[in-house]
Residue, then its C-alpha position, 0 to 999 in steps of 0.5 A: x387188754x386191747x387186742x387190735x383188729x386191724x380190718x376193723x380198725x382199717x374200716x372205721x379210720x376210712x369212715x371217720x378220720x378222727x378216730x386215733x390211730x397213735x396207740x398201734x404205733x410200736x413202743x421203745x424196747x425199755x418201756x417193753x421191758x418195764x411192762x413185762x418185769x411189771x405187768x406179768x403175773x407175780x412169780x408167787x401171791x399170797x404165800x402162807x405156811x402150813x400149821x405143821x410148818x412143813x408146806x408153803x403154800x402160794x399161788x402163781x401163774x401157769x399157762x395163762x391161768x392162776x394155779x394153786x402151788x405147795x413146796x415141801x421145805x425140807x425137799x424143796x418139791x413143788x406141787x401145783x393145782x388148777x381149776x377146771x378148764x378155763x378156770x383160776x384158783x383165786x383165794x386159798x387157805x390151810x385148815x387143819x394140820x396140813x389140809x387146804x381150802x382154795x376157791x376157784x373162779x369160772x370167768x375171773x369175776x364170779x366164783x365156781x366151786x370150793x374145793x378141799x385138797x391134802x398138802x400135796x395137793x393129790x386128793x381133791x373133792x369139791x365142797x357142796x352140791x350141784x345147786x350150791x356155790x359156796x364162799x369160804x368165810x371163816x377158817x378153824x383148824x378143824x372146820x370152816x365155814x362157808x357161805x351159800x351165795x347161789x341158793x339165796x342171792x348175795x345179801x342174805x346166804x346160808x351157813x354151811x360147816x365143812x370138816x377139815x379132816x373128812x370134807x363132810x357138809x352141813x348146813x349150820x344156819x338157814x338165813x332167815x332172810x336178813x342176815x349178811x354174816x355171821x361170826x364165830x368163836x375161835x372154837x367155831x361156835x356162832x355167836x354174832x350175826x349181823x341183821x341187815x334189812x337195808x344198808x342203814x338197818x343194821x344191827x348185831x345178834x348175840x348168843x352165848x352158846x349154840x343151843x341158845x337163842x339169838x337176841x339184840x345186843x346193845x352196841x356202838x353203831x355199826x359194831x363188827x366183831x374182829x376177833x375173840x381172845x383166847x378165853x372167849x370172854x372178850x371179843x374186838x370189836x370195829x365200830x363207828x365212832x366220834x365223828x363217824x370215824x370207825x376205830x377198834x376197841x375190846x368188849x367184855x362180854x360177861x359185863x356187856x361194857x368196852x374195855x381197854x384202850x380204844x385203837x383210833x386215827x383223828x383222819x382215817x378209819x380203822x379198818x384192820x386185817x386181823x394176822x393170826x398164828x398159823x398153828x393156833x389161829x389166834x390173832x397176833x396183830x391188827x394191820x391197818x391203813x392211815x395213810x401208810x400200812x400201821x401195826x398193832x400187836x397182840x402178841x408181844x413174841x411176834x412183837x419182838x421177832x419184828x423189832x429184831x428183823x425192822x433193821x435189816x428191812x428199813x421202810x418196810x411192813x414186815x409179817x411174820x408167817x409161822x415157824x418152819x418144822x426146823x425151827x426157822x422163821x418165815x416171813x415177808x417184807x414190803x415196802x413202796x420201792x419194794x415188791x413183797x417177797x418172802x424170806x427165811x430167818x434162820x433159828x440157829x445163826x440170825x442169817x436172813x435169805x431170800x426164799x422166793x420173790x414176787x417179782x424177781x426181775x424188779x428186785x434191785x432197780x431203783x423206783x419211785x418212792x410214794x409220798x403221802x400228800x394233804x391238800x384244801x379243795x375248793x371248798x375247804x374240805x381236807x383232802x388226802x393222796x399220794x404222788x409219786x415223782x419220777x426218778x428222771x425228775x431233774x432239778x424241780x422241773x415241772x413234769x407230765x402227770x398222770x390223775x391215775x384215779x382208782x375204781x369203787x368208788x367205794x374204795x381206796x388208794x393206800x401206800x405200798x407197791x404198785x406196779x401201775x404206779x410204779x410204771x408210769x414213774x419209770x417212764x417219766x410222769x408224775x402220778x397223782x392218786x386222790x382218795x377223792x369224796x365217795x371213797x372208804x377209809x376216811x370216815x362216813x362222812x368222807x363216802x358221802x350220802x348217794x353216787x349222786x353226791x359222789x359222782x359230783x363231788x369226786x371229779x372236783x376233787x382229783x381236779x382240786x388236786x391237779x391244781x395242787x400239783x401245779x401250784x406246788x411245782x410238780x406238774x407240767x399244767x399243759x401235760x396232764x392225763x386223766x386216767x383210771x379204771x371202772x369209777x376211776x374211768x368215769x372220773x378221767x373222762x368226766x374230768x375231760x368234759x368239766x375241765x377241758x382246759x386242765x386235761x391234754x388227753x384222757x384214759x378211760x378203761x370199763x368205765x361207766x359214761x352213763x350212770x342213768x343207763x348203766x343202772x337200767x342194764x344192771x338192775x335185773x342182775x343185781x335188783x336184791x343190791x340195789x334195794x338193799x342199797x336203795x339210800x346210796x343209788x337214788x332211783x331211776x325213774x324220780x332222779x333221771x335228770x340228775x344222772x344225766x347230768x353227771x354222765x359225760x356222755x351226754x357232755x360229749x361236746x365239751x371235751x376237748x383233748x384225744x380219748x382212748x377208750x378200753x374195754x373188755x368185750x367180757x365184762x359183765x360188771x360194767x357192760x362194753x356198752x357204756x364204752x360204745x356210748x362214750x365213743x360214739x358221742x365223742x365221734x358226733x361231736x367231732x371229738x378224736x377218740x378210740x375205742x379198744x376192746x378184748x373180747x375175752x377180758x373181764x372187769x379188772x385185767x386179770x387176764x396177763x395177755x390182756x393185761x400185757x396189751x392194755x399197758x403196749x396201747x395206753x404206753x403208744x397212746x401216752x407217748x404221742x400224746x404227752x410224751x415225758x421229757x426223757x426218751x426211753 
């Protein structure tokens, strides 16, 4: 992300010498090469196969933006769409025989448009009109439905139905107002809608057939209706569960009663992605995290294809993607030293080959495997992660590490590979990733009452695990960096100001530093969530005192370790605002700290540029801060 401007830079180190100067020097030819094997975009995301087996289609960089591309198998001739000027392709699906579907996004964070496309990607309409931005919500293979998110805000949009074959528009369903989704049948017919006055209002809506009406239906608590089968009479359901863990299980819709056997975790919720034929678009699995990527098949052919395939991809999650129209088999693999990949099962012989890499350069060296970790914080409570130990690691020495801390903070961290990860180990730190209380995955108790809660709760945690990882031997105590991105900023730095004598140097990227002002600038853009979300964000004006408390930058003092500071002069979910606060208090209190802003980044570093410039800054900042036991 930083961009450096020298005169400024120039300017403020004549002003104030405290201000750090390491993160310009040049960084070893290696780590320059590992960044640019690890932090380009992908050669190909999110590939998927045409119901008719004929196209591939995926997405992939192009001039600085994210573009839409389609390969003919049988010719191997690629085609490629982008959006407008300015604009990237961010999601797509295929509808219909060989129809596609794709979303494109004005400034990276928000969306512009919806667009409908043939195969080869020549006749383009855009969906909806001028006072409408439509979201795709679900996909049949003669329609799709779209979501309105402009004409009534975010929490409440209308339904739109869009022709696959003719791109023709009609509204389905008006919103009455406190409706958050709807979910259809696998003929397209509505017949669930979640009512969601608030987040703890929330209740399901069932009709049996379109022209009758909506009524409450009696289920588990928070139900979320996954996937109907092939008849309609049974439909999955995700619901909260024994304690407050969410876990899957059929219902039986003529008998209004669960049936079958209940898919659950006693650590972890279930919270699935539903893989569905490409040709008929029933489901063929559920995949879902514990502490690594699990499996449940529907489809007993698709079940046996795997089992045949697993040997050949030991470790690896494997998805199969359809057959080709020759009979061939496509699929892609992953693992944690395994960047996902995409290759070809040939029907006639059983020969395996690659057909296209994501990250073909990182292909064939060796990286750092992912362990999932348990460990007790201070009160008690079970705690789960993951560390990755550098291959460099010698003989049980203790090593830097870095508490890489993940946004959200509803969110979480979940095993596969990750070039962030995966770059740090390569250049000799340990990494340590907490899913810290406040995070989502591991029960309704785990994601904790308010931000309150979390903010206090979420910092002790990731330092409990630092502790760990010195009292089992892993990390150096003397050379540990707090690091993270948005609420993963606020930890690092928040970790810096409680714990100073744990953290040697801290990085913090878009983070929020002042919860009191930062939700003072946002309510005026997001005032519909905050209500809708009034429990988790305790109000302002009555709970003041409380969210200055857990905000560093009114702890400024305490820090005691060199802070560098990244922020995209773009950003409009976290404004560069908090940023300056942090600085600013670190330079009252005599703190060295620097401040590095793109102005054209936005929240999450999609841009590669910045991207590229982000991991050269933190890279120079890392190295002569806590420099790793092996020179690169």
């Amino acid at each position: 992300m930083p961009r450096l401007f020298p005169c400024l830079f120039a300017l403020a180190l004549a002003a104030c010498p405290l201000v750090l100067s390491a993160g310009s020097r040049p960084i070893p030819p290696e780590a320059e090469r590992l960044i640019e094997i690890l932090f380009k975009r992908p050669e190909v995301e999110s590939c998927s196969l045409s119901p008719s087996g004929r196209y591939l289609a995926f997405l992939r960089e192009d001039g600085g933006r994210k573009v839409l591309a389609t390969v003919e198998l049988e010719s191997r001739r690629e085609h490629s769409v982008s959006g407008a000027k300015g604009e990237d392709v961010v999601e797509f699906h295929w509808c219909s025989s060989d129809n596609l579907i794709y979303k494109v996004s004005r400034d990276r964070n928000y969306y512009s448009g919806v667009w409908l496309t043939d195969a080869r990607l020549g006749q383009r309409r855009r969906l909806g009109g001028a006072d409408t931005v439509l979201a795709i919500d679900e996909v049949f293979p003669t329609h799709v439905l779209l979501l309105d998110h402009e004409r009534l805000g975010d929490l409440f949009p209308d339904l739109y139905r869009i022709s696959a074959a003719t791109g023709d528009t009609d509204r389905l369903e008006k919103n009455p107002g406190e409706i958050t989704r709807w979910f259809a049948d696998n003929s397209g017919v509505l017949r669930f809608a979640t009512r969601a006055p608030s987040e703890d209002q929330q209740a399901l809506l069932y009709r049996e057939r379109d022209d009758a009406p909506w009524a409450p239906i009696d289920l588990p608590p928070k139900a979320t209706p996954l996937a109907f089968d092939a008849e309609g009479r049974h439909v999955l359901l995700r619901y909260t569960g024994a304690g407050g863990l969410q876990r899957v299980r059929a219902f039986e819709l003529e008998r209004r009663q669960m049936v079958g056997t209940e898919l659950a975790d006693p650590n972890y919720d279930i919270i699935p992605e539903v893989w569905r034929d490409p040709k008929t678009l029933m489901p063929i699995a559920l995949c879902y995290q514990t502490g690594r990527p699990m499996v449940e098949w529907i489809d007993p052919n698709y079940a046996r294809l795997v089992a045949v395939l697993e040997p050949s991809f030991p470790g690896c999650v494997i998805r199969p993607q359809g057959t080709t129209y020759d009979g061939n088999v496509l699929f892609t693999a992953f693992s944690d030293v395994r960047p996902i990949s995409c290759y070809l099962l040939n029907g006639a012989t059983g020969e395996i080959g690659l057909y296209l890499a994501s990250r073909p350069e990182a292909r064939g060296r060796a990286w750092s495997p992912m362990r999932e970790i348990t460990f007790t914080a201070r009160d008690g409570y079970p705690l789960r992660g993951y560390l990755t130990l550098p291959t460099s690691r010698k003989d049980g020495r203790r090593v830097p590490l870095v508490a890489l801390s993940h946004g959200g903070p509803m969110s979480r961290d979940t095993w596969g590979f990750d070039s962030e990860v995966q770059y740090f180990a390569a250049l000799g730190y340990a990494v340590l990733q907490v899913n810290y209380r406040g995070s989502t995955g591991l029960g309704y108790s785990h994601q904790l009452a308010d931000i309150l809660q979390v903010c206090r709760r979420s910092v002790d945690d990731v330092s409990d695990g630092i502790g760990w990882a010195e009292a089992q031997g892993f990390a150096d105590p003397k050379r540990v960096v707090a690091m993270g991105g948005s609420f993963g900023a606020y930890i690092s730095l928040s970790l810096a100001e409680r714990y100073p004598g744990q953290v040697a140097a801290a990085v913090g990227f878009a983070g929020v530093y002042d919860y009191e002002q930062h939700i003072r600038d946002s309510s005026g853009r997001h005032t519909g969530l905050y209500e809708w979300m009034g429990r988790y964000f305790p109000d302002v004006a009555a709970h003041g005192a409380e969210y200055r408390d857990v905000s560093p930058v009114h702890n400024a003092e305490r820090v005691r370790c060199p802070v560098l500071l990244l922020h995209g002069g773009s950003d409009h979910t976290v404004e560069i605002a908090q940023s300056r606060l942090m600085r600013d208090a670190l330079l009252a209190a005599g703190r060295p700290v620097e401040l590095v802003s793109d102005v054209a980044s936005v929240h999450g570093l999609q841009d590669q540029k910045s991207r590229l410039e982000f991991f050269r800054k933190v890279t120079a900042f890392l190295l002569a801060q806590v420099p790793p036991d092996r020179s690169l």
